[in-house]
C-alpha positions as CSV (number, residue, x, y, z in Angstrom):
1,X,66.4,93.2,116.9
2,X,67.3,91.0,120.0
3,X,66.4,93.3,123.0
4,X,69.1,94.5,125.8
5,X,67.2,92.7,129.1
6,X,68.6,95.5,131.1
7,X,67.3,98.3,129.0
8,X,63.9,96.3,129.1
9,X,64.2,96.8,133.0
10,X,65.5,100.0,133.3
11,X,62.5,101.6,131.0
12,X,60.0,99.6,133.0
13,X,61.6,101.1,136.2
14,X,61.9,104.9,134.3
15,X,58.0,105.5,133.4
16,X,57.3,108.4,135.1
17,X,60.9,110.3,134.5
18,X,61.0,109.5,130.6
19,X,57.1,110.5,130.1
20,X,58.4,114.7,129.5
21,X,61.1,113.2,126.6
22,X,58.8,111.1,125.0
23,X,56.2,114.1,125.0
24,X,58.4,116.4,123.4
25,X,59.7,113.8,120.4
26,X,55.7,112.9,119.9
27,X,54.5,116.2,119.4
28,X,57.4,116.4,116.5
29,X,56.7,113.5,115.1
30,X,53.0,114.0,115.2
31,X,53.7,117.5,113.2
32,X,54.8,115.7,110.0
33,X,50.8,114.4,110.3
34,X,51.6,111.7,107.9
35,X,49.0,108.7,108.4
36,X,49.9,105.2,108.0
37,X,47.8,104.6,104.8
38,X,49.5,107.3,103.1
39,X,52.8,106.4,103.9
40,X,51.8,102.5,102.7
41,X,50.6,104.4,99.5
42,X,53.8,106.1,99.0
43,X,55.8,103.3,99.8
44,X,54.2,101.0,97.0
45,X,54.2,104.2,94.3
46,X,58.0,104.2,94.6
47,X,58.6,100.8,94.5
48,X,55.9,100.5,91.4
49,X,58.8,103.1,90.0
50,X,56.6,106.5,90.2
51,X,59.4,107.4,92.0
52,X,62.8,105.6,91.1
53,X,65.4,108.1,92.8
54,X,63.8,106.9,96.2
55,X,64.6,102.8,95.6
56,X,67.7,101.1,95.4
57,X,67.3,98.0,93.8
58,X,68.8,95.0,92.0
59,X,68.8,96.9,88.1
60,X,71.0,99.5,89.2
61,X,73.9,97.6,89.5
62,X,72.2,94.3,87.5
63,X,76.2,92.9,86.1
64,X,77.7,93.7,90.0
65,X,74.8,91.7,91.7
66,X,75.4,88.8,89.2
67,X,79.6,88.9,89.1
68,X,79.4,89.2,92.9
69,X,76.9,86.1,93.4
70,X,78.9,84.2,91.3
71,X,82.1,85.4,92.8
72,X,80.6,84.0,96.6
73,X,79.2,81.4,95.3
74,X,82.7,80.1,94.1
75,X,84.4,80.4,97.0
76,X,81.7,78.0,98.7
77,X,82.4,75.8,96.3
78,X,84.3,73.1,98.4
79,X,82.4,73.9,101.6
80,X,80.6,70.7,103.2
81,X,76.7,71.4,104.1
82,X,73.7,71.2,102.3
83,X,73.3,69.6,98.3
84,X,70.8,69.8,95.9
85,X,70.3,68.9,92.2
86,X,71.0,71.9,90.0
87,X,68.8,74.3,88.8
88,X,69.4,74.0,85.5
89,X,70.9,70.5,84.6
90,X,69.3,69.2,87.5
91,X,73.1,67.3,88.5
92,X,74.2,67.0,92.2
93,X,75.0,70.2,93.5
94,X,77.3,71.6,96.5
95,X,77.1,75.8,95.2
96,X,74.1,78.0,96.3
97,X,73.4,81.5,95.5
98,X,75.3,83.6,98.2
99,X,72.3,86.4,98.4
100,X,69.2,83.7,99.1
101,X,70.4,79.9,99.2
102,X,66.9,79.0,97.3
103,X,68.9,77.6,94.8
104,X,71.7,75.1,93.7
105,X,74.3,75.4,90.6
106,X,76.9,72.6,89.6
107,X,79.3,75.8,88.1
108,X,79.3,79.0,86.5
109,X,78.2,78.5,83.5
110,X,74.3,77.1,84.7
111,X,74.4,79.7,87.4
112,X,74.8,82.7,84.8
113,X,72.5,81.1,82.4
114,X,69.4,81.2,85.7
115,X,70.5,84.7,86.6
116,X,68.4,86.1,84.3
117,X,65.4,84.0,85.7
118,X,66.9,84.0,89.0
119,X,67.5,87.6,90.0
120,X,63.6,88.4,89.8
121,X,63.1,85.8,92.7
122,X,66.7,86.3,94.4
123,X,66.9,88.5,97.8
124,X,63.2,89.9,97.3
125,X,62.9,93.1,98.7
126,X,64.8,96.5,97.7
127,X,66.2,99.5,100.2
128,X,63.4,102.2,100.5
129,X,64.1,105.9,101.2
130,X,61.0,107.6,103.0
131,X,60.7,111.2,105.2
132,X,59.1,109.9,108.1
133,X,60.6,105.6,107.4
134,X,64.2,106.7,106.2
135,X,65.9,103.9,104.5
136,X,64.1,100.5,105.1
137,X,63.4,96.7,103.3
138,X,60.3,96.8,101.4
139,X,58.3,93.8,99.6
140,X,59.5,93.8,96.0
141,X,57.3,91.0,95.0
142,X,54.9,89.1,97.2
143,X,56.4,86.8,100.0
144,X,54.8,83.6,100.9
145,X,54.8,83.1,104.4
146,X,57.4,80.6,106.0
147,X,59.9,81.7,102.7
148,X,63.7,82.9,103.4
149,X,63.8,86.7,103.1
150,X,67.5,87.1,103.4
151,X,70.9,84.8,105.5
152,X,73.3,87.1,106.4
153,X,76.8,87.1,108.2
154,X,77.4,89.6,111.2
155,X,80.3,91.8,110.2
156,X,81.3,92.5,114.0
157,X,80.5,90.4,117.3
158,X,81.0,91.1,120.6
159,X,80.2,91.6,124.4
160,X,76.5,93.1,124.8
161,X,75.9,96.4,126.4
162,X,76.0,96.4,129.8
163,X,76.3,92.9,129.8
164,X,78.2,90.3,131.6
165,X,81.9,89.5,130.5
166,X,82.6,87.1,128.0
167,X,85.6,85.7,126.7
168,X,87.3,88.1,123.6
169,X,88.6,84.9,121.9
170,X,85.5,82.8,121.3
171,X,82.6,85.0,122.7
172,X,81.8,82.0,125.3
173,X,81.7,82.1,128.9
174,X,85.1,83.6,130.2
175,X,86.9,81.5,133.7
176,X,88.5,82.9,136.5
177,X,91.9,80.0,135.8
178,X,92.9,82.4,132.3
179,X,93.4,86.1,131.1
180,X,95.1,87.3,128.2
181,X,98.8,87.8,128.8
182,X,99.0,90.9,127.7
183,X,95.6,92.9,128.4
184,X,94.2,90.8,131.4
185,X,90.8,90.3,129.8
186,X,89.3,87.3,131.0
187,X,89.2,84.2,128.6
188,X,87.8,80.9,128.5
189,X,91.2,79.0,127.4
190,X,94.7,80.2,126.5
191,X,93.9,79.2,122.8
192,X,91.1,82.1,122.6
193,X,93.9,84.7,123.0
194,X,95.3,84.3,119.2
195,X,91.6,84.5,117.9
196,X,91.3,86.6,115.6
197,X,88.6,88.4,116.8
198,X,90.9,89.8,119.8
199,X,94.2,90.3,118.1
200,X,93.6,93.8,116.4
201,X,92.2,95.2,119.9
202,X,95.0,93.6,122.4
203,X,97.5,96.5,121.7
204,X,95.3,99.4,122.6
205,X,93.5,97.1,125.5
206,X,96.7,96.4,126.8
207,X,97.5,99.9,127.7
208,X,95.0,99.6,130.3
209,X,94.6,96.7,131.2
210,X,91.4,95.1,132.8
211,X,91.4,94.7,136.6
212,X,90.5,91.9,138.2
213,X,86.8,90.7,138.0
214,X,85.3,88.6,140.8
215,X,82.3,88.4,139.8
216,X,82.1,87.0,135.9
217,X,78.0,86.9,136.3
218,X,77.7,90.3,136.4
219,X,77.6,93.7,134.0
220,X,81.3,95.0,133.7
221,X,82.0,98.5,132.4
222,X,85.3,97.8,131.3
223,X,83.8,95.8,128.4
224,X,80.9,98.5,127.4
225,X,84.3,99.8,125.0
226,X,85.2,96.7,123.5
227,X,82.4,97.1,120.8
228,X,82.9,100.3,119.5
229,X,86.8,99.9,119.8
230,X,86.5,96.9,117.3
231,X,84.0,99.3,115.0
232,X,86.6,101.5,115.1
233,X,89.7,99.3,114.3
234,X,87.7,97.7,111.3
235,X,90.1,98.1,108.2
236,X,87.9,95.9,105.3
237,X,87.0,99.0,103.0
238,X,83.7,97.3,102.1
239,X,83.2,96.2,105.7
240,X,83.9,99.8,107.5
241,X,81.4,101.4,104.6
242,X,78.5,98.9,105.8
243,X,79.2,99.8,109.7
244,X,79.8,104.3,108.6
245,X,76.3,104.2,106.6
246,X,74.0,102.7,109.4
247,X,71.9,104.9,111.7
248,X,73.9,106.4,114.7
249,X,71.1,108.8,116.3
250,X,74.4,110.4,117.8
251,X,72.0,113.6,118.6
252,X,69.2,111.7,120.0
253,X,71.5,110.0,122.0
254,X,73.3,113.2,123.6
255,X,70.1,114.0,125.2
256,X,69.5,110.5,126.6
257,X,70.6,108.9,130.1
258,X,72.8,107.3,127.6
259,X,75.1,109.7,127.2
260,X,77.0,109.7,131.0
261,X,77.9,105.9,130.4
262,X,78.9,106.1,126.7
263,X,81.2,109.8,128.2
264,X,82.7,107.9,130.8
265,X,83.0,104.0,129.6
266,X,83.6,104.2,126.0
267,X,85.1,108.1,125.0
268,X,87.0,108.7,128.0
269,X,88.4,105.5,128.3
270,X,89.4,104.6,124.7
271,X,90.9,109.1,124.2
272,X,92.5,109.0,127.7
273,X,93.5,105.2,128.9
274,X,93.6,103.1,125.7
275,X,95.1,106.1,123.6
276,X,93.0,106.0,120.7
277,X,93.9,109.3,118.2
278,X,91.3,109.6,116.6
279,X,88.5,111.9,116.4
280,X,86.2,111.9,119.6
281,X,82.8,112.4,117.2
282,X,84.2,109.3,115.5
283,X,83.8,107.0,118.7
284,X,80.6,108.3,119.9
285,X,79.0,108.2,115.8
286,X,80.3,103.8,116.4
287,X,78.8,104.0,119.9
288,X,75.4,105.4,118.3
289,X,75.4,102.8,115.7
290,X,76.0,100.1,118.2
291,X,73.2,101.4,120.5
292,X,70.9,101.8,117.4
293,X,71.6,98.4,115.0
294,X,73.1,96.0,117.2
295,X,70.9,92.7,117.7
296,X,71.8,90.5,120.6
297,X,71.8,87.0,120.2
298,X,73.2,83.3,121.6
299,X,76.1,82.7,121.0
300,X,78.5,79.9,121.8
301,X,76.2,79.1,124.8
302,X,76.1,83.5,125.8
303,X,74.4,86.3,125.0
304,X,76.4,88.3,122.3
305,X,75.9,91.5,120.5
306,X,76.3,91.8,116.8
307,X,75.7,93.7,113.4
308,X,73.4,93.0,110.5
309,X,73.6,95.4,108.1
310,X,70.7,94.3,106.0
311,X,68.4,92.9,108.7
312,X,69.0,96.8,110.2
313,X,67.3,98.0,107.2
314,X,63.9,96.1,108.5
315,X,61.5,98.6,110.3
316,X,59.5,97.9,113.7
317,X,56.0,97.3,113.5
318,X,54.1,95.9,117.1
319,X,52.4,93.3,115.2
320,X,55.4,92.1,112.9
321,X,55.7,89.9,110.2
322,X,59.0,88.8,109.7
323,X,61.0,87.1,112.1
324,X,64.6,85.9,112.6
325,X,67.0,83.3,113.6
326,X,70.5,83.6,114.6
327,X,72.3,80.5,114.3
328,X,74.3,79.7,117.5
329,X,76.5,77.1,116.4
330,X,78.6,77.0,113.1
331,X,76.9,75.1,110.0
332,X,79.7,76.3,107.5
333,X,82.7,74.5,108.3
334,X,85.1,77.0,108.7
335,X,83.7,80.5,109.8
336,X,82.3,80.9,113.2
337,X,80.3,84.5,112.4
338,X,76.7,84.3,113.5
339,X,74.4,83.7,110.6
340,X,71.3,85.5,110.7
341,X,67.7,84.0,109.5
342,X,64.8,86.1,108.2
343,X,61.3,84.4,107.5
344,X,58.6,85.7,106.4
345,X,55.2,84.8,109.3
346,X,52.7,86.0,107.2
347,X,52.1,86.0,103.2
348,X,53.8,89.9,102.8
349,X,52.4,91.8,100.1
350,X,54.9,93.5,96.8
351,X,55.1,97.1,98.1
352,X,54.6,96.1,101.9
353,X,57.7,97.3,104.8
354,X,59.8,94.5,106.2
355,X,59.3,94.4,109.9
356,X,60.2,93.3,113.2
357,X,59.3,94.1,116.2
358,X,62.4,95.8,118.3
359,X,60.2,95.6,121.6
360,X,58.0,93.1,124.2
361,X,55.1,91.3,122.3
362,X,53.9,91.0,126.0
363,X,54.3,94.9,126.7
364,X,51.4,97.2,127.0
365,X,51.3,100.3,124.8
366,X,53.0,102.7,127.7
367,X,56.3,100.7,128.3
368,X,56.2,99.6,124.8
369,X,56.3,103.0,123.3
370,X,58.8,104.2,126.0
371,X,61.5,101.3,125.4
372,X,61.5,102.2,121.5
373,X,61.8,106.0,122.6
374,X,64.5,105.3,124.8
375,X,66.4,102.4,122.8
376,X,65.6,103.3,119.2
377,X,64.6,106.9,119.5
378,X,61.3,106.8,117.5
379,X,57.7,107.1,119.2
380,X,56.1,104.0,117.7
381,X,52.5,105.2,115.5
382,X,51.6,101.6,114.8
383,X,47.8,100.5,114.3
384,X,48.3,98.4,118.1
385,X,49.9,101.4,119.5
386,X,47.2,103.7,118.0
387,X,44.2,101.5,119.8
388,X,43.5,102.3,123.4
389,X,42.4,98.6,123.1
390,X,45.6,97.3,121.3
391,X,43.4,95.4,118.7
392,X,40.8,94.7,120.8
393,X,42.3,93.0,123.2
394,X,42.5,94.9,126.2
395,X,45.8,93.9,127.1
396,X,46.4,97.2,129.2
397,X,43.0,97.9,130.5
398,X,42.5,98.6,134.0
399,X,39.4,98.9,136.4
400,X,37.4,102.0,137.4
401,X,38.1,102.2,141.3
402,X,34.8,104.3,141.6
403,X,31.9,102.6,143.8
404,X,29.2,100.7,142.2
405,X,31.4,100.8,138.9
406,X,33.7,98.7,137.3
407,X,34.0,99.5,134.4
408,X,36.9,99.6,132.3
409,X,39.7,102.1,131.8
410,X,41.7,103.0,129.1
411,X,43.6,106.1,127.2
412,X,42.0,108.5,125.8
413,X,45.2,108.9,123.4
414,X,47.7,106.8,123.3
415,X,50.1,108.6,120.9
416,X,50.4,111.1,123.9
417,X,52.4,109.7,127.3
418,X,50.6,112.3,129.4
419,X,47.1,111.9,128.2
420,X,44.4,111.3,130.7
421,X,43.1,107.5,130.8
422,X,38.9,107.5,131.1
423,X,36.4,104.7,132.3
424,X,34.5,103.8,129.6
425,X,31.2,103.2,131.8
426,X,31.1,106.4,134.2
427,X,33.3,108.0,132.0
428,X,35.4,108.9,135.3
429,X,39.4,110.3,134.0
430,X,42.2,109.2,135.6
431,X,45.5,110.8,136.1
432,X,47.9,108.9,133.8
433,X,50.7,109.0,136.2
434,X,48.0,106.9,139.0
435,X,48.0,104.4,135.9
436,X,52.1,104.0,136.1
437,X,51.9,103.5,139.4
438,X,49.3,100.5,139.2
439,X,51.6,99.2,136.6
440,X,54.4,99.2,138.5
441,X,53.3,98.1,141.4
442,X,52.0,94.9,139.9
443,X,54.8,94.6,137.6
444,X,57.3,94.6,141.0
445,X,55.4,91.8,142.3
446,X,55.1,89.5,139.6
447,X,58.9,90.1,139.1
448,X,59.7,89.5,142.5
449,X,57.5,86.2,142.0
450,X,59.0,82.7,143.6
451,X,58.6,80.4,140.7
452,X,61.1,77.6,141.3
453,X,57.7,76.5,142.8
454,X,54.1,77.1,140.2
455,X,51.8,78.0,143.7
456,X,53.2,81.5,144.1
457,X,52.1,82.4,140.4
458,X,49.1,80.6,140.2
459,X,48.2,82.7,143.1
460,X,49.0,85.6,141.3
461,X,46.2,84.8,138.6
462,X,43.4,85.2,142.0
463,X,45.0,88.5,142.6
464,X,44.0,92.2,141.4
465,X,40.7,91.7,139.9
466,X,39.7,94.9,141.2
467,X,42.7,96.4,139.0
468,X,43.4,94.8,136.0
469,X,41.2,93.7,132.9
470,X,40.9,90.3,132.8
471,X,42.8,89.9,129.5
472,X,45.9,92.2,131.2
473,X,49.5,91.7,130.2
474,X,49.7,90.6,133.7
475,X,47.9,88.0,133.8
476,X,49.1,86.7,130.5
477,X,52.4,86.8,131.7
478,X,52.2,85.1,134.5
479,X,50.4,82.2,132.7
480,X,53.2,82.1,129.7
481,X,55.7,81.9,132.9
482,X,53.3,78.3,134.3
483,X,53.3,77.1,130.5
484,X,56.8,77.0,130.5
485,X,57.4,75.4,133.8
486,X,54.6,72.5,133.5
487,X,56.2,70.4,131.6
488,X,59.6,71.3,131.4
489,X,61.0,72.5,135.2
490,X,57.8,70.6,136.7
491,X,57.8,67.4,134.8
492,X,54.7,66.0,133.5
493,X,54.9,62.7,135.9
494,X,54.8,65.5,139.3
495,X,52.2,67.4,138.1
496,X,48.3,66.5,138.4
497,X,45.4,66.8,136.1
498,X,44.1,69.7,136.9
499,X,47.4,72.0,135.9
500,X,47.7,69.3,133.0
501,X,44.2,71.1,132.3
502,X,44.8,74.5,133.4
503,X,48.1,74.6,131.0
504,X,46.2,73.5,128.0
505,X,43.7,76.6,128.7
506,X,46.2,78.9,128.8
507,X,48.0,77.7,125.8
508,X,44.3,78.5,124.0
509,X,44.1,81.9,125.8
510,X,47.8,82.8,124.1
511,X,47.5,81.4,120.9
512,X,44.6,83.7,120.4
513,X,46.3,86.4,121.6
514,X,49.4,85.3,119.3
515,X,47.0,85.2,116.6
516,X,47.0,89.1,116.8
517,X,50.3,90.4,118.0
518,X,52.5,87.4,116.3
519,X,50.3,86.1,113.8
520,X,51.3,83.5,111.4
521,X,54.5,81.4,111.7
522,X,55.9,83.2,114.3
523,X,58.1,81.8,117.1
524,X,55.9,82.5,119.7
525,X,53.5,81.0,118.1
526,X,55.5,78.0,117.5
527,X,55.9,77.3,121.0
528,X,52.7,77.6,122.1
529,X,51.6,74.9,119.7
530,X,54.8,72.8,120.6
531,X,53.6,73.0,124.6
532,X,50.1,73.0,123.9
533,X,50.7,69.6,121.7
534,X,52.9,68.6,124.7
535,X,50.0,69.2,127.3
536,X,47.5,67.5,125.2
537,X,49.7,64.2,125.0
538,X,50.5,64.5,128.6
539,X,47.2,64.6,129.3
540,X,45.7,61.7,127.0
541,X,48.3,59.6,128.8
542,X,46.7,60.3,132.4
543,X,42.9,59.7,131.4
544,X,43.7,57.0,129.4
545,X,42.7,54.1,132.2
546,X,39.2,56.5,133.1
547,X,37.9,57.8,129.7
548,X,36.5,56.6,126.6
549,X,38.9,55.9,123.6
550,X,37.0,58.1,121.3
551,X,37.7,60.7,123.8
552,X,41.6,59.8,124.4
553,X,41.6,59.6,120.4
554,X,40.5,63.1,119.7
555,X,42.9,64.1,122.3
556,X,45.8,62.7,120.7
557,X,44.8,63.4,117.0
558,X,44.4,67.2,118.1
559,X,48.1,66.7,119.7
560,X,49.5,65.1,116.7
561,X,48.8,68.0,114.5
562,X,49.8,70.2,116.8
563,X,53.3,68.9,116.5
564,X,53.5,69.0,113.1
565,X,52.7,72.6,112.5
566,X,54.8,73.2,115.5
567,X,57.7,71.6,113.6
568,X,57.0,73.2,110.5
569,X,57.6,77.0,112.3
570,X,60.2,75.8,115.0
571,X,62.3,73.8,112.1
572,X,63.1,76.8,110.3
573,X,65.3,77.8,112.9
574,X,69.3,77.0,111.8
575,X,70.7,75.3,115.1
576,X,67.8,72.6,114.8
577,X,70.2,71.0,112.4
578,X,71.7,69.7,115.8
579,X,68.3,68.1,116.8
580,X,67.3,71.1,119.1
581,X,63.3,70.0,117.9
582,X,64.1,66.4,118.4
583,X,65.5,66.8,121.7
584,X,62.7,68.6,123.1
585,X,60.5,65.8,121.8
586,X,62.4,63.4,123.6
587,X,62.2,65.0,126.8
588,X,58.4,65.1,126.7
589,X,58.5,61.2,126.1
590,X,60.8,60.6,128.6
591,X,58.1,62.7,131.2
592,X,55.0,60.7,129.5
593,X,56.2,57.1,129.9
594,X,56.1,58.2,133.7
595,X,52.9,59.3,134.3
């Protein structure tokens, strides 16, 4: 799930008041003493079929599955897009199975004569039920890495939580000129107030009507309702059943800070301004699955919140490996919902959970843990959570203050928010709230970081030696933020060789790192090899009139496959049908032929 920026902040700021909350749900969880092998075990016993009742898969409802695959796969008949030959007389095709798109069929008739082939390799992973999981996507045959998992339509859009306004028509960025006629909600064109995303909430908005807004940049409360109120006013039997059955946490919620905002912006607004008759519990139960399964995303050029029912069945792990695309722009001719993409990053084993990760691959255990607490209600039990030393990598490791020391200081137990941290040299424990307030104090100034200029944050990386681990979050992040700017807001041709240099280290430094918290074909991944190839070309180019060609050859043979497994990962993503890879290509060449 795409991760609300402001509740990212708002955690990082809320350390030391959560730490009591988190305490309490740990020490529950932590009753259940269930350990991840077992639960893998159990998982791969029921999908095996030791334990059927607990799986729902494609044989229960075998005739359905095909009827309604052939029933969606008509009615995409005429669409324009991708062709292929068909999969069983091998004649041009326009039809594609509606569950996985692997596949092509020139009618009926050759699509129910593959089903029976097909439906072992279609959509390949079932829904399992699990006391300590609850329902999630598990493997249900093995998954090469880089394959489609699942596409999938969002069944409601809208504005994000706590997010700036958009406009209700088109979801794009709302102007000051136009506002509905009728319920003054700010729009982007006159045309967007007939959409038909806005029609079936303008009656009840109108009755309160949106005041004036001069500032469109910033979070408006008067659109934190406009979610659940289109949850609620969702009349599509089949539709409404998908949004009722997901995860609300309505209870868990109750005793969050959550609770004042979703009281006074949603409940009290849409009962006692908009009108709405129906049951308060109702509201709050579409407010909880909001909060719990909605996955922000771009757009029409702005950050949207949406539903995925089936991508909300895949569980968090810290070191994922699945990923997903949401496709910005429309590739179906004549349906603007956001399509969601899963792939695969790693080969994923028959029996194996589905996962994301809901959180910061660049968080340390403490805020990591806390932000799923606080946004997802679960205290994470992964095996990077469960390592002081996050897989070996220190990547929230501080230094022992203690004269003549130095050594290095972790948790002693990471599954508890309040446990003591100890130096593993002198053996000296620290107070873990003295660790928050290193943290923080750090993580203020490296927010509060310049960077339309790369000095004030390659500063940063001669600062805090005394504090942090060398391999700290930190310091990471603060190289990530000068990969992105050499190159792209620093062009190539105003840089020198030295950050040319300096950039291709640090791409090295993360793509190690990647290797163990994103692993395989993941998007961060991705783009480290796309700016690492970028670097490496850039730099070829400079010390082309001083070096040897053998050496300005290796260079650019090392940056030439760089690319290509860069475009293998990035080219999965949808919206590079509009030349998103290409474009970024041409940039770099346009920097290069400067230098």
């Amino acid at each position: 799930m795409v991760i609300n920026t402001e509740d990212k902040n708002e955690v990082q700021s809320e350390l030391n008041s959560e730490t009591k909350t988190e305490e309490k749900s740990e020490s529950s969880t932590e009753e259940k003493n269930e350990t991840k092998d077992e639960i893998q075990s159990e998982i791969k016993s029921e999908v095996n079929g030791n334990d059927k009742s607990e799986i729902v898969g494609n044989n229960d409802a075998e005739n359905k599955e095909e009827e309604k695959n052939e029933d969606n796969t008509e009615k995409n008949k005429k669409k324009k897009g991708k062709q292929g030959p068909c999969g069983i007389c091998g004649k041009d095709a326009h039809q594609s199975c509606s569950q996985c798109s692997s596949v092509y069929y020139c009618s009926r008739d050759c699509q129910r004569e593959d089903w029976k082939i097909h439906k072992s390799k279609c959509r390949p992973f079932v829904i399992g039920k699990h006391k300590i999981y609850g329902r999630h996507a598990v493997a249900n045959r093995d998954i090469a890495a880089g394959e489609l998992i699942m596409r999938e339509k969002s069944i409601i859009i809208g504005p994000r939580h706590r997010g700036a306004p958009v406009c209700l028509g088109c979801h794009g960025k709302p102007t000051p000129h136009f506002t509905c006629s009728k319920c003054k909600y700010p729009l982007c064109s006159p045309d967007c107030e007939s959409s038909r995303y806005h029609q079936a909430e303008c009656p009840y908005l109108e009755k309160a009507p949106c005041p004036p807004i001069s500032d469109l940049s910033a979070a408006s409360p008067a659109y934190e309702c406009i979610m659940p109120l289109r949850c609620l006013l969702q009349n599509e039997p089949k539709l409404r059943k998908q949004i009722d059955n997901l995860q609300s946490h309505v209870e868990d919620i109750k005793r969050s800070p959550l609770d004042a905002d979703i009281n006074k912006n949603i409940i009290q607004f849409l009962k006692e301004r908009v009108g709405w008759s129906g049951p308060e519990a109702e509201i709050y139960k579409m407010a909880g699955v909001l909060i719990t399964n909605g996955m922000e995303m771009q757009h029409n050029q702005n950050t949207v919140r949406g539903i995925f029912p089936s991508a909300a069945m895949l569980a968090h792990d810290c070191v994922p490996n699945a990923k997903y695309y949401v496709s910005e722009f429309t590739h179906d001719g004549d349906d603007s919902d956001p399509t969601m993409y899963v792939y695969a990053t790693v080969p994923i084993s028959k029996g194996t959970s589905i996962n994301f990760t809901y959180t910061g691959t660049l968080y340390t255990t403490l805020p990591r843990r806390q932000h799923l607490q606080f946004t997802k209600f679960f205290p994470c039990t992964c095996r990077r959570c469960s390592d002081p030393t996050e897989l070996g990598t220190d990547f929230g490791t501080l230094v022992c203050d203690k004269t003549d020391c130095k050594g290095y200081v972790e948790s002693c137990h990471p599954m508890h928010a309040l446990a003591p941290w100890r130096c593993r040299k002198c053996h000296q424990d620290f107070d873990v709230n003295k660790v928050k307030m290193i943290n923080e104090s750090v993580f203020q100034e490296l927010s509060s970081i310049d960077r339309t200029t790369p000095k004030p944050l390659e500063d940063f990386l001669n600062k805090h030696q005394d504090l942090l681990h060398p391999n700290h979050r930190f310091y990471h992040e603060a190289k990530y933020g000068l990969i992105q700017r050499y190159g792209n807001r620093f062009p190539y041709n105003e840089i020198n060789k030295s950050q040319m240099e300096n950039k291709i280290k640090w791409c090295r430094e993360l793509l190690k790192l990647a290797d163990i918290f994103s692993p395989g074909m993941s998007t961060f991944r991705g783009d480290l090899k796309f700016e690492l190839h970028a670097a490496l070309s850039a730099l070829s180019t400079h010390v082309r009139k001083f070096e040897p060609t053998v050496i300005v050859e290796e260079i650019e043979s090392e940056a030439k496959k760089l690319q290509e497994s860069a475009r293998e990962i990035l080219e999965q993503n949808p919206d590079n049908a509009v030349g998103l890879f290409a474009k970024r290509l041409d940039v770099l060449h346009s920097q290069i032929i400067r230098i």
